[in-house]
KEMARVEX-979064 format. One record per residue: residue in one letter; chain; x, y, z of N, C-alpha, C in turn. Coordinates in pm, 1 decimal. Layout:
N
- a,A,X,Y,Z,X,Y,Z,X,Y,Z
...
This chain:
84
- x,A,5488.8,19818.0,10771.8,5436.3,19863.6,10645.7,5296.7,19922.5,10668.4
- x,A,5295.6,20008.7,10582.3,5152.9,20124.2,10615.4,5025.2,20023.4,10499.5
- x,A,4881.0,19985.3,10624.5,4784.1,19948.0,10543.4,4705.9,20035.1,10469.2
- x,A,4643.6,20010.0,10380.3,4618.2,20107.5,10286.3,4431.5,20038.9,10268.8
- x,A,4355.5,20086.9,10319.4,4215.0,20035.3,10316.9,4145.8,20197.3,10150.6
- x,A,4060.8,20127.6,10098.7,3952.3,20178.3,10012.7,3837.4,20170.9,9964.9
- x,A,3760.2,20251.7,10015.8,3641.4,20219.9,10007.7,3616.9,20236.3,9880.1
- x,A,3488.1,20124.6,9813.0,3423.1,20154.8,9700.7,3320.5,20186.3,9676.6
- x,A,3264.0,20262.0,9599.9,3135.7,20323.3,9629.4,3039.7,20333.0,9524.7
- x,A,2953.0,20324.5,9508.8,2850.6,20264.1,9369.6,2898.3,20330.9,9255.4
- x,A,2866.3,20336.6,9099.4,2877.7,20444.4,9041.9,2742.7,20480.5,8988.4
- x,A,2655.2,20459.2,9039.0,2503.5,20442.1,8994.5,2428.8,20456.9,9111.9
- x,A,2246.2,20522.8,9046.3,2179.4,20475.7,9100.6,2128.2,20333.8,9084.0
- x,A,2060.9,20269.3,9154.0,2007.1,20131.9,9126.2,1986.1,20000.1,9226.7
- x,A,1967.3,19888.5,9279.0,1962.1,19786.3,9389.0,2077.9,19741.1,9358.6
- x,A,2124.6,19661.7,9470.8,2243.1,19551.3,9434.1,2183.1,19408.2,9367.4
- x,A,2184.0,19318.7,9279.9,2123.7,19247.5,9242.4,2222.3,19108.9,9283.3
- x,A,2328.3,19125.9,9283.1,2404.6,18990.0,9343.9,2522.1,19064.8,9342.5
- x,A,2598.2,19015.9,9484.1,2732.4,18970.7,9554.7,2818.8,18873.1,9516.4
- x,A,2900.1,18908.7,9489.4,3041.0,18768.8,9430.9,3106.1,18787.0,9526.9
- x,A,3128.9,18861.9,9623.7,3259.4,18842.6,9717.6,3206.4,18896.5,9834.0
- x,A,3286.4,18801.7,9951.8,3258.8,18792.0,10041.2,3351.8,18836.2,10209.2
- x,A,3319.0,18879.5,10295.7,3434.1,18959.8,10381.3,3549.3,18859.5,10369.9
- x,A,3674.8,18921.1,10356.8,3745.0,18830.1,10374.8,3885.3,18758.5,10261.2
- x,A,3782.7,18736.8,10153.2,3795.2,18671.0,10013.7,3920.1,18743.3,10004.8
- x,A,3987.0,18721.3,9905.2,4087.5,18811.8,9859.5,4010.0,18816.3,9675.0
- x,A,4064.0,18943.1,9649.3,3993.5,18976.2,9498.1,4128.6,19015.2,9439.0
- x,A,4096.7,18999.7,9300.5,4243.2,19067.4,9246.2,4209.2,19169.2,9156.6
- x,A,4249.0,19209.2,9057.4,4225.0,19354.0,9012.6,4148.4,19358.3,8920.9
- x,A,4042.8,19395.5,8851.4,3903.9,19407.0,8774.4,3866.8,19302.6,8777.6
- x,A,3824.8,19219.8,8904.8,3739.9,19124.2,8921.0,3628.3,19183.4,8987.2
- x,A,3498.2,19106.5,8903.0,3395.3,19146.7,8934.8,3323.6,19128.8,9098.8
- x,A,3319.9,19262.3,9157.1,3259.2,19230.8,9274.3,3125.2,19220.2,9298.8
- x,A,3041.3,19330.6,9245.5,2891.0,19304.0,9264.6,2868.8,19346.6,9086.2
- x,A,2691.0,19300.3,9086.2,2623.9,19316.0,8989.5,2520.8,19430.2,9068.3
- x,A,2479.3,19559.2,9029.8,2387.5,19637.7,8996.4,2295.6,19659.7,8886.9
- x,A,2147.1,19671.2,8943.5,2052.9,19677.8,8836.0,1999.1,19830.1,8819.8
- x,A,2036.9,19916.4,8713.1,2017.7,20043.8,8769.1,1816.0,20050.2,8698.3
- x,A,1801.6,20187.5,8741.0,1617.2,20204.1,8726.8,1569.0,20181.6,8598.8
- x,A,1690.4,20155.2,8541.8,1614.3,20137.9,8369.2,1636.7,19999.7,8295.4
- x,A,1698.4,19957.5,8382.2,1709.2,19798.8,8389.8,1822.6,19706.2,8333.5
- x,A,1935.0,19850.5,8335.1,2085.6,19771.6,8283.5,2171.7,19753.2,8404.9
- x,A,2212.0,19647.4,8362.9,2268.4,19591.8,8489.9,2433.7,19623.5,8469.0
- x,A,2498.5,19682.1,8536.1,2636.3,19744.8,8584.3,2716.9,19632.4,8679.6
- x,A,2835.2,19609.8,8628.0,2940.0,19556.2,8704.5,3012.8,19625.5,8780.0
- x,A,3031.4,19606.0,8891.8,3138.5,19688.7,8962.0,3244.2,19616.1,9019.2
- x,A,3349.1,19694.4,8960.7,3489.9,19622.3,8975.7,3590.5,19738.0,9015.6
- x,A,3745.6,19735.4,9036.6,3800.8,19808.2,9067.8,3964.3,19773.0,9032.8
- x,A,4078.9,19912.1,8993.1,4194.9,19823.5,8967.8,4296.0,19829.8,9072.5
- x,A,4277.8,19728.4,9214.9,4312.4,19722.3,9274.1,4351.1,19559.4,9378.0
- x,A,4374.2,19501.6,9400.8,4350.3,19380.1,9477.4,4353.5,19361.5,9590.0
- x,A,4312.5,19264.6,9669.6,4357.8,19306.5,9850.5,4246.9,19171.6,9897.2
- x,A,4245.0,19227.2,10067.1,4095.1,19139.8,10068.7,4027.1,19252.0,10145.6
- x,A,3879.3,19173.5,10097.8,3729.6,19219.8,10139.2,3755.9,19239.8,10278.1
- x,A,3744.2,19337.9,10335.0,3800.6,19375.4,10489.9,3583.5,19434.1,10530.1
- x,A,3523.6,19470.2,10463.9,3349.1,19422.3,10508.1,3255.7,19505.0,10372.2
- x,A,3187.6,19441.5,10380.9,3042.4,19428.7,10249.2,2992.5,19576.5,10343.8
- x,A,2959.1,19669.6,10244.7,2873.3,19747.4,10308.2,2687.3,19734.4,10292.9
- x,A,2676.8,19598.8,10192.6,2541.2,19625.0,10119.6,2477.5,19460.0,10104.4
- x,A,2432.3,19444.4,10074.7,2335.1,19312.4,10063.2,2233.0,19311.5,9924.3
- x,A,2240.4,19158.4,9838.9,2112.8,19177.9,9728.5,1967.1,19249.4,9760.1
- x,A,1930.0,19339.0,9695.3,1796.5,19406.3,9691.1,1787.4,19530.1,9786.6
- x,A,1902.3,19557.8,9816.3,1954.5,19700.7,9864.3,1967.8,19820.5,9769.0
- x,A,1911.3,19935.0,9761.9,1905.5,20030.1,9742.8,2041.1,20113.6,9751.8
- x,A,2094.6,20138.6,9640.8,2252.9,20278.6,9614.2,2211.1,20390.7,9566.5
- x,A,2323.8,20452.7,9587.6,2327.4,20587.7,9469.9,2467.8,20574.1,9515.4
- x,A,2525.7,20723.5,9405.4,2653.1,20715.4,9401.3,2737.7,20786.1,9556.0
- x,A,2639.4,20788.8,9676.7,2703.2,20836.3,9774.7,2737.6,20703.2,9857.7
- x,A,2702.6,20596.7,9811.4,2647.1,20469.7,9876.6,2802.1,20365.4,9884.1
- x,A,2877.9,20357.7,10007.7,2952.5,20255.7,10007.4,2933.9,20123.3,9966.6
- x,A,2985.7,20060.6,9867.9,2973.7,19918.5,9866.2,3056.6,19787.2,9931.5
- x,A,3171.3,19806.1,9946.0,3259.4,19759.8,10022.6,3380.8,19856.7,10055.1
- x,A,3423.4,19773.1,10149.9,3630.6,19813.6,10218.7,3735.6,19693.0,10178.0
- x,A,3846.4,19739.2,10062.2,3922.9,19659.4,10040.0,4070.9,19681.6,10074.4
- x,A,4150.3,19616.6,10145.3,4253.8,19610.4,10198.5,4329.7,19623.2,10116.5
- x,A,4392.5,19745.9,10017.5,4498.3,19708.1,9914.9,4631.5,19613.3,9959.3
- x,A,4643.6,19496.0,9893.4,4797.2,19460.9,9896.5,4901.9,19530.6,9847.1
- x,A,4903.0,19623.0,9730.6,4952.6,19695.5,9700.4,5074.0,19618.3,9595.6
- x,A,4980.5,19555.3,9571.3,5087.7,19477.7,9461.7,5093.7,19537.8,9311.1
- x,A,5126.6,19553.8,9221.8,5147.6,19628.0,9104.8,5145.6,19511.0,9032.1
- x,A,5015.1,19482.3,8914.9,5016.2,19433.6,8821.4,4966.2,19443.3,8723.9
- x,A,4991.8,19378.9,8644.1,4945.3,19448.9,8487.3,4976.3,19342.0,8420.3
- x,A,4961.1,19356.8,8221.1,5087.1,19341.4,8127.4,4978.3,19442.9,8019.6
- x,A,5117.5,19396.4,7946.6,5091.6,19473.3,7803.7,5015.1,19433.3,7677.0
């Protein structure tokens, strides 16, 4: 079976202000991975609709993004879930 890796990548300028997940972890789908504080002082969740595991952190608290800025690599499982 073909692995399917994706990178995520800020959608903001702003620091990372805290990490919830860690290499490895498995995440599931719009779970919150990091908190961002952008320059005006709202803080942004970044999440994604996908699940897998944390395959490596590209960033650390009080690190500096923009939107060219990798934040992590997640291993899709490729599982399909939802409801209605």
């Amino acid at each position: 079976m073909k692995e399917v890796f994706q990178t995520i990548y800020s959608p903001c300028y702003g620091s990372i202000k805290e990490v919830f997940v860690e290499p490895s972890a498995y995440v599931y789908e719009w779970e919150t991975l990091l908190l961002i504080e952008t320059q005006d002082k709202k803080q942004i969740e970044v999440s994604v609709g996908i699940s897998g595991d944390i395959v490596s952190m590209e960033v650390a608290p009080g690190q500096s993004v923009t939107p060219f800025s990798a934040l992590t690599i997640v291993r899709d499982d490729l599982q399909i879930t939802g409801s209605d």
